[in-house]
Jmol script that loads the backbone (N, CA, C; Angstrom):
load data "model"
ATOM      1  N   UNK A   1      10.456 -19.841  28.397  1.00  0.00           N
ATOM      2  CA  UNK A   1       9.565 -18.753  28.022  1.00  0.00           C
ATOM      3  C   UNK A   1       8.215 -18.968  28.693  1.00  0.00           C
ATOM      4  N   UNK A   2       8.064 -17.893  29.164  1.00  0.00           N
ATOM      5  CA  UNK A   2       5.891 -17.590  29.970  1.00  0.00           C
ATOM      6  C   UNK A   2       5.093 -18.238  28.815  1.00  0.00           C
ATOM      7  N   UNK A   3       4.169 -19.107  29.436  1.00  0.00           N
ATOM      8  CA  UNK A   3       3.301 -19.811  28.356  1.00  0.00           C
ATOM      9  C   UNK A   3       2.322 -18.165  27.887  1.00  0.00           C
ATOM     10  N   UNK A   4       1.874 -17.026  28.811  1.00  0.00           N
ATOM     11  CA  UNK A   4       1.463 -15.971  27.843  1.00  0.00           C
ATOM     12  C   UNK A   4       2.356 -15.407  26.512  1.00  0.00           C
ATOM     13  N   UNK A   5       3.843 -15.722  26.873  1.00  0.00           N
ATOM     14  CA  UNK A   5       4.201 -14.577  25.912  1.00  0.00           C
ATOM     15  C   UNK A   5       4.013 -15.708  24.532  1.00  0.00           C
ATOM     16  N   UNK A   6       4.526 -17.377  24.656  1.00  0.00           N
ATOM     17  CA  UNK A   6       4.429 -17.164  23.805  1.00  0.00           C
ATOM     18  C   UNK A   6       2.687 -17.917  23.035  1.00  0.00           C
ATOM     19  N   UNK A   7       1.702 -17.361  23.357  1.00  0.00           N
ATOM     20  CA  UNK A   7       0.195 -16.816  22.570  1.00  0.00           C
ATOM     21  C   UNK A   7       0.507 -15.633  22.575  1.00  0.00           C
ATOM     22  N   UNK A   8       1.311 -14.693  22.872  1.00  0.00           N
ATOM     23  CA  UNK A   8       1.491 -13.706  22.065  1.00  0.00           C
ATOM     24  C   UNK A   8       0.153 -12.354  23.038  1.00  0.00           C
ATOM     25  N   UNK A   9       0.567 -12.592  24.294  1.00  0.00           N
ATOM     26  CA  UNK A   9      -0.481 -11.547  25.380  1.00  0.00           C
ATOM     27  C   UNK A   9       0.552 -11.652  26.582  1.00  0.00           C
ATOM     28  N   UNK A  10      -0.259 -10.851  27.612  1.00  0.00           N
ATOM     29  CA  UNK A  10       0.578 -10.838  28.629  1.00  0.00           C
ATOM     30  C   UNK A  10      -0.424 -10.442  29.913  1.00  0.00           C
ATOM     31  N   UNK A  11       0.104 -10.243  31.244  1.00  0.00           N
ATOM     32  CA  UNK A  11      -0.977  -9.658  32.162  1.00  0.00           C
ATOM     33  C   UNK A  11      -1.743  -8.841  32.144  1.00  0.00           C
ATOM     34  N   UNK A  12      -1.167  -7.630  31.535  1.00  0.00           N
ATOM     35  CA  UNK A  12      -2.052  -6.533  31.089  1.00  0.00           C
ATOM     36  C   UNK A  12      -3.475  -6.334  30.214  1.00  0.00           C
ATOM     37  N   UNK A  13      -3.524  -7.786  29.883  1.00  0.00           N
ATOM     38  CA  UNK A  13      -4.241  -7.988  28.641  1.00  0.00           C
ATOM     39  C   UNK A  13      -5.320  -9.327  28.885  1.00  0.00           C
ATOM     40  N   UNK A  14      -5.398  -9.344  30.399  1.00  0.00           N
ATOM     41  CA  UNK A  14      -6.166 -10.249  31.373  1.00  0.00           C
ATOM     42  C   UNK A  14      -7.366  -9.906  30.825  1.00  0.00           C
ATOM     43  N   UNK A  15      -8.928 -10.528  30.792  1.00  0.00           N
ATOM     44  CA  UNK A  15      -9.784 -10.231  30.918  1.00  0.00           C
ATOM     45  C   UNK A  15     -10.930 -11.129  31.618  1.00  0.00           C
ATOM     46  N   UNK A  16     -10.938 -12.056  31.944  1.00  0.00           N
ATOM     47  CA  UNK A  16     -11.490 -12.784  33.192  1.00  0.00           C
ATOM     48  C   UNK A  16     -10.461 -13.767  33.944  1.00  0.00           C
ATOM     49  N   UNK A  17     -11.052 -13.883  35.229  1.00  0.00           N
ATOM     50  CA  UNK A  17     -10.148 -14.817  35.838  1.00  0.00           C
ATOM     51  C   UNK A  17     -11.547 -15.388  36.650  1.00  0.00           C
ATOM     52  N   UNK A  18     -11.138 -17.095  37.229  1.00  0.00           N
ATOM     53  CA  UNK A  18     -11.898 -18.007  38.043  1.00  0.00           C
ATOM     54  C   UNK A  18     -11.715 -18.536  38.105  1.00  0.00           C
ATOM     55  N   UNK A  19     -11.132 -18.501  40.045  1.00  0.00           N
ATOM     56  CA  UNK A  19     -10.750 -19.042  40.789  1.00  0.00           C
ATOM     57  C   UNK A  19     -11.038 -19.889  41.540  1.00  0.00           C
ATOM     58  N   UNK A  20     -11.078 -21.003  42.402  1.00  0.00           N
ATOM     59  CA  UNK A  20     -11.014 -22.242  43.092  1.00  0.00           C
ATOM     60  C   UNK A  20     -10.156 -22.231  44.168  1.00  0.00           C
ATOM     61  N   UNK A  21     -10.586 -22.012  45.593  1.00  0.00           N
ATOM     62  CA  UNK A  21      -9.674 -22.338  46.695  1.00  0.00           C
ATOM     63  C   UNK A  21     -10.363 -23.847  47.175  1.00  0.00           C
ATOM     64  N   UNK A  22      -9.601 -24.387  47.984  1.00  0.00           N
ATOM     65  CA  UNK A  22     -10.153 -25.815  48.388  1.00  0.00           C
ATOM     66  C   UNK A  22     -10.227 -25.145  49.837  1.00  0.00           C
ATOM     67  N   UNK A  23     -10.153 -23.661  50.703  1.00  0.00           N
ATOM     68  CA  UNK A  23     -10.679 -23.682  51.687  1.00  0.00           C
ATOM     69  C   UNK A  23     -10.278 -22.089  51.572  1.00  0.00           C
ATOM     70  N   UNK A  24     -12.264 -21.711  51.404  1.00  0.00           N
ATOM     71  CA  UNK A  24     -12.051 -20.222  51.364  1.00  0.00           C
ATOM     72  C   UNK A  24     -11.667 -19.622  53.202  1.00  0.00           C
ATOM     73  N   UNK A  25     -12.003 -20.046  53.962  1.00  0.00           N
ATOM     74  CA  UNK A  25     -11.879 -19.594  55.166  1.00  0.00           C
ATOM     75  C   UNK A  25     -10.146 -19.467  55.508  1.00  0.00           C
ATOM     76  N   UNK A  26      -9.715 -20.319  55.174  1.00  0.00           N
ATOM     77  CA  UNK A  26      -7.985 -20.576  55.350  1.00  0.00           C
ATOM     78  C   UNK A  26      -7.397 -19.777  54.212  1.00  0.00           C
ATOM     79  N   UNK A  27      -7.561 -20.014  53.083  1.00  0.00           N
ATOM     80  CA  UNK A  27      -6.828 -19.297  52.075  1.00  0.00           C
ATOM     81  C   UNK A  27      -7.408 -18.415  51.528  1.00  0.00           C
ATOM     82  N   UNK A  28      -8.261 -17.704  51.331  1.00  0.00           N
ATOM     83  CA  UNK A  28      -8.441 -16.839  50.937  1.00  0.00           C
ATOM     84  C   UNK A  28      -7.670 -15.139  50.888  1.00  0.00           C
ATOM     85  N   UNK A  29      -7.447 -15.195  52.433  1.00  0.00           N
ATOM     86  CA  UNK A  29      -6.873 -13.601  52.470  1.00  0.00           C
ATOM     87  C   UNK A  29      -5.238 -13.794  51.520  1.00  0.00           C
ATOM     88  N   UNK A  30      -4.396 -15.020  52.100  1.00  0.00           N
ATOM     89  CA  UNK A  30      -3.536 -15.067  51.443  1.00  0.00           C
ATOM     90  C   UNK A  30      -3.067 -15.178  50.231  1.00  0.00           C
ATOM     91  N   UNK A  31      -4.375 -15.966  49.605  1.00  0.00           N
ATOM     92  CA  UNK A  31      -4.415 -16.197  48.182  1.00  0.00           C
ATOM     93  C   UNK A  31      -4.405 -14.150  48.091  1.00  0.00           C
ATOM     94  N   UNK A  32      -5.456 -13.625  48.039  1.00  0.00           N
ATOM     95  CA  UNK A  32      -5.653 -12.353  47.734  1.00  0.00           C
ATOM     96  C   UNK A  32      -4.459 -11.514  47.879  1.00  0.00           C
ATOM     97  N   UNK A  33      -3.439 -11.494  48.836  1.00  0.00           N
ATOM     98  CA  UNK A  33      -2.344 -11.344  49.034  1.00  0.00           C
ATOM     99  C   UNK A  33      -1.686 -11.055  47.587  1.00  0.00           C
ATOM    100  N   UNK A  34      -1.501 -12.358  47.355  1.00  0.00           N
ATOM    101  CA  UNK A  34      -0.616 -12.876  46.127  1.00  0.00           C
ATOM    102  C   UNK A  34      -1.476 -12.297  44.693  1.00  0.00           C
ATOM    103  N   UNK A  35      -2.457 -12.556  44.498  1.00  0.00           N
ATOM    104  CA  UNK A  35      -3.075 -12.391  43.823  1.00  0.00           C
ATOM    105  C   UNK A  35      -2.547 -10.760  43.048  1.00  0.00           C
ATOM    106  N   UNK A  36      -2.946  -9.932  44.407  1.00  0.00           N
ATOM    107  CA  UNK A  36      -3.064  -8.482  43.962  1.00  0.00           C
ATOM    108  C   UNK A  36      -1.533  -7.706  43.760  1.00  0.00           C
ATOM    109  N   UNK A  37      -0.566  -8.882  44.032  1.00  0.00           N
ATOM    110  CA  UNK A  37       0.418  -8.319  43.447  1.00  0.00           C
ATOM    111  C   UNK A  37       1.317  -9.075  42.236  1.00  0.00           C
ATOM    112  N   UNK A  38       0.445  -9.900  42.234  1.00  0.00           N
ATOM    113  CA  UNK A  38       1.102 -10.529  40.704  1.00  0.00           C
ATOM    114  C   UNK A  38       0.567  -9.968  39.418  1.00  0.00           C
ATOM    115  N   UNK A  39      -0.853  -9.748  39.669  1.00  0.00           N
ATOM    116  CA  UNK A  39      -1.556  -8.977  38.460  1.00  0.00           C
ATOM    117  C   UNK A  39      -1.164  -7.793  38.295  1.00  0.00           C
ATOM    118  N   UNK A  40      -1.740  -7.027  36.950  1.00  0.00           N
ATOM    119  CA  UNK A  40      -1.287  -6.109  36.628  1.00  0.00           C
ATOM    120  C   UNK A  40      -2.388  -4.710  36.889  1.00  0.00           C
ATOM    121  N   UNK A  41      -1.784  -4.056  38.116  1.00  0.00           N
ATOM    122  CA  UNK A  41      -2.684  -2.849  38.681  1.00  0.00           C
ATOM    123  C   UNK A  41      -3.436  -1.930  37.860  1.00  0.00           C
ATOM    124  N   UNK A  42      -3.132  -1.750  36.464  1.00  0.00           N
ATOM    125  CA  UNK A  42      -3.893  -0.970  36.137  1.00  0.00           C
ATOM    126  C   UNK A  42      -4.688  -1.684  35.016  1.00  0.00           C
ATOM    127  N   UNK A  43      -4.677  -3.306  34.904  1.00  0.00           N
ATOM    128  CA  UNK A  43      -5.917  -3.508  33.762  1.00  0.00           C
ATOM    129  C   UNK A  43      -6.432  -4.902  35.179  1.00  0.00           C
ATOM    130  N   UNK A  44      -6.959  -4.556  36.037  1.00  0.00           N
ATOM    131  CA  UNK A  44      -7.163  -6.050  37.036  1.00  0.00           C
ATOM    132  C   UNK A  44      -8.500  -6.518  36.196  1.00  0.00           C
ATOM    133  N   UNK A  45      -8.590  -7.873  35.597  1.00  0.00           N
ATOM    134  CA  UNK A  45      -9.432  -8.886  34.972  1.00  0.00           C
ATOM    135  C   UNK A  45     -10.858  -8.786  35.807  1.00  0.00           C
ATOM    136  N   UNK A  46     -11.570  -8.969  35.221  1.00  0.00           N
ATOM    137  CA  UNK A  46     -13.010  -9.280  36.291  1.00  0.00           C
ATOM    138  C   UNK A  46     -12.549 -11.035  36.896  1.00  0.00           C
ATOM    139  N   UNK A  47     -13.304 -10.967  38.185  1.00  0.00           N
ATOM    140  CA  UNK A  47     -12.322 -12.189  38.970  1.00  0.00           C
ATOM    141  C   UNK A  47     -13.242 -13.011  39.991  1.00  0.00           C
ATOM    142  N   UNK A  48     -14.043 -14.035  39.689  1.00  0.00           N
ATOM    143  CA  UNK A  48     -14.964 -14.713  40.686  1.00  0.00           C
ATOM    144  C   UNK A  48     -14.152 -15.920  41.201  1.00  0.00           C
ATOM    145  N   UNK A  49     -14.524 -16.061  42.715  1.00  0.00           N
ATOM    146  CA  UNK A  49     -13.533 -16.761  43.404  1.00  0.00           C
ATOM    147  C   UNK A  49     -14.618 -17.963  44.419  1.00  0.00           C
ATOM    148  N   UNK A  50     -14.430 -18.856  44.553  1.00  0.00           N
ATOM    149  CA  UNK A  50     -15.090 -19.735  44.823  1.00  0.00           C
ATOM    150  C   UNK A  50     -14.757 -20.795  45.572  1.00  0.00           C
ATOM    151  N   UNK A  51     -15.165 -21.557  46.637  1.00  0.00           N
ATOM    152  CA  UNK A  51     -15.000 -22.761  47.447  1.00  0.00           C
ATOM    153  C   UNK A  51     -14.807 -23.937  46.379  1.00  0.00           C
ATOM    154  N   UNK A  52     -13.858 -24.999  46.441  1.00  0.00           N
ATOM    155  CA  UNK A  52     -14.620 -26.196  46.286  1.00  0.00           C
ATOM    156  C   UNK A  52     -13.464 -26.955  46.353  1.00  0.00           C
ATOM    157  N   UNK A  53     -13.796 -28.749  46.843  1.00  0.00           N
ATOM    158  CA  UNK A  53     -13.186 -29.462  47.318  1.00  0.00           C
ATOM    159  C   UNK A  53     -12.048 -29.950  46.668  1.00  0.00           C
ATOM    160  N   UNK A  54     -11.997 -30.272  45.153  1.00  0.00           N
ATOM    161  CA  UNK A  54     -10.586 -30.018  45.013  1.00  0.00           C
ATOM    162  C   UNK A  54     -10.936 -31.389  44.118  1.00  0.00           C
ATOM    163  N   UNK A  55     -10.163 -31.863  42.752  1.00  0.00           N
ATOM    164  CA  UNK A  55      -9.991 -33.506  42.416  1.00  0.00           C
ATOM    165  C   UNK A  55      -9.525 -33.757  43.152  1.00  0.00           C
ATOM    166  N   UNK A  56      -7.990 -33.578  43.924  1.00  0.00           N
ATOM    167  CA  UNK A  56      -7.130 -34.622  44.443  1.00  0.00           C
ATOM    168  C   UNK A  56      -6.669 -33.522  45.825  1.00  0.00           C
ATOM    169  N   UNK A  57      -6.261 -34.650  47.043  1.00  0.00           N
ATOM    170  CA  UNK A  57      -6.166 -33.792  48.374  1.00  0.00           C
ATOM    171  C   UNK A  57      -5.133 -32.436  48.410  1.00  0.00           C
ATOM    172  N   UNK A  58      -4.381 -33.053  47.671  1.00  0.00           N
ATOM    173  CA  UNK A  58      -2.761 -32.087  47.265  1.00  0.00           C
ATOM    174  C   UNK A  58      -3.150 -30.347  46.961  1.00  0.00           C
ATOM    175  N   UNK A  59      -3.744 -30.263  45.887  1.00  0.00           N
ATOM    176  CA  UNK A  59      -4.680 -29.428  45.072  1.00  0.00           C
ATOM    177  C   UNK A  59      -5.312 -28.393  46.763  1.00  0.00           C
ATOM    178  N   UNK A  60      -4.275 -26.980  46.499  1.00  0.00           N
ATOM    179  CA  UNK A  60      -5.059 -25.944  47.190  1.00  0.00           C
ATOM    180  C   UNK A  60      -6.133 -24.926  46.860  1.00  0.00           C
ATOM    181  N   UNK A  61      -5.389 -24.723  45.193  1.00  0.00           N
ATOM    182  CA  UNK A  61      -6.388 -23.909  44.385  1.00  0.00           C
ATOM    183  C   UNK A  61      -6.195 -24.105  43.112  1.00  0.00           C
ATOM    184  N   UNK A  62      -6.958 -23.777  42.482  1.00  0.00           N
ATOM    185  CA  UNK A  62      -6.752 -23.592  40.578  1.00  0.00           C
ATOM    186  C   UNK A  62      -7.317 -22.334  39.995  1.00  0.00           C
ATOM    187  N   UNK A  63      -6.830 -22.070  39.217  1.00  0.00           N
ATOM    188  CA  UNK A  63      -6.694 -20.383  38.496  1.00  0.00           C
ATOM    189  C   UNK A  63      -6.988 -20.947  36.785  1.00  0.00           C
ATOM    190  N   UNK A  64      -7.980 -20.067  36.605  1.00  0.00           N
ATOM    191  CA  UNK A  64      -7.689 -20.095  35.182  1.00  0.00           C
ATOM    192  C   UNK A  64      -8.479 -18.800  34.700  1.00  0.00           C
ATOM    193  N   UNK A  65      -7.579 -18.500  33.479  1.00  0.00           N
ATOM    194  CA  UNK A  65      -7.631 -17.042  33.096  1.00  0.00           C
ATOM    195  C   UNK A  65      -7.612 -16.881  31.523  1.00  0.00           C
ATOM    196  N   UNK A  66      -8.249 -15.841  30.717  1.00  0.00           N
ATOM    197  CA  UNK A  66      -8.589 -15.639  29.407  1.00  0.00           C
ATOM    198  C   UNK A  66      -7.796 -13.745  29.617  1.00  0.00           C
ATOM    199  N   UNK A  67      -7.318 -14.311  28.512  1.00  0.00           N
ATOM    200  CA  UNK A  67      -6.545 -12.853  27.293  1.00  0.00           C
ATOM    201  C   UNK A  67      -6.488 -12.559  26.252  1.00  0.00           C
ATOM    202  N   UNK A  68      -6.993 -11.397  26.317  1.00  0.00           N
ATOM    203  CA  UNK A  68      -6.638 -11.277  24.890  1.00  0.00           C
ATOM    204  C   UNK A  68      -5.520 -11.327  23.905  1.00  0.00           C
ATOM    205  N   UNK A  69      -5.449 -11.624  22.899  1.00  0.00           N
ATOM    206  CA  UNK A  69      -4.265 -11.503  22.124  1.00  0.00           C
ATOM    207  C   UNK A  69      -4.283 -10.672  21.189  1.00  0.00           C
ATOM    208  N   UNK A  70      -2.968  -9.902  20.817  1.00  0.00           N
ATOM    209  CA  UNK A  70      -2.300  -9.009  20.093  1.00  0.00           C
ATOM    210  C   UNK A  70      -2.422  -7.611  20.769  1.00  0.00           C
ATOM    211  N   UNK A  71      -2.883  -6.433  19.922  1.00  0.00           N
ATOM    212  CA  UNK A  71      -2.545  -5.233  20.509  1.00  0.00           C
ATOM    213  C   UNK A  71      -4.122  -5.203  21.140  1.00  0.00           C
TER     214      UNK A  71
END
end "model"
wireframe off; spacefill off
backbone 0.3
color backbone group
């Protein structure tokens, strides 16, 4: 089971997202790529996206995101 469904929300019900690429020049367009079709087109989260080097070399990006829950 999606760790959203079970808190009991889902994509639609996004309301911020902030993001971390470890190289906006390289990943960025592609990240955005992905991005704009995994989310959900008609509620898209407010979404700040940002450079930075990363804890560990492996690590391309990190996402983290707030929803609301219930109706």
């Amino acid at each position: 089971m999606r760790c959203w469904k079970k808190a009991g929300t889902d994509k639609s019900k996004l309301l911020t997202s902030s993001i971390w690429l470890k190289d906006m020049e390289t990943d960025y367009d592609g990240f955005n790529d992905v991005w704009n079709h995994w989310i959900d087109p008609d509620q898209k989260p407010v979404r700040a996206t940002v450079e930075n080097p990363m804890a560990r070399p492996i690590l391309l990006i990190e996402v983290q995101v707030t929803a609301a829950v219930g109706r």
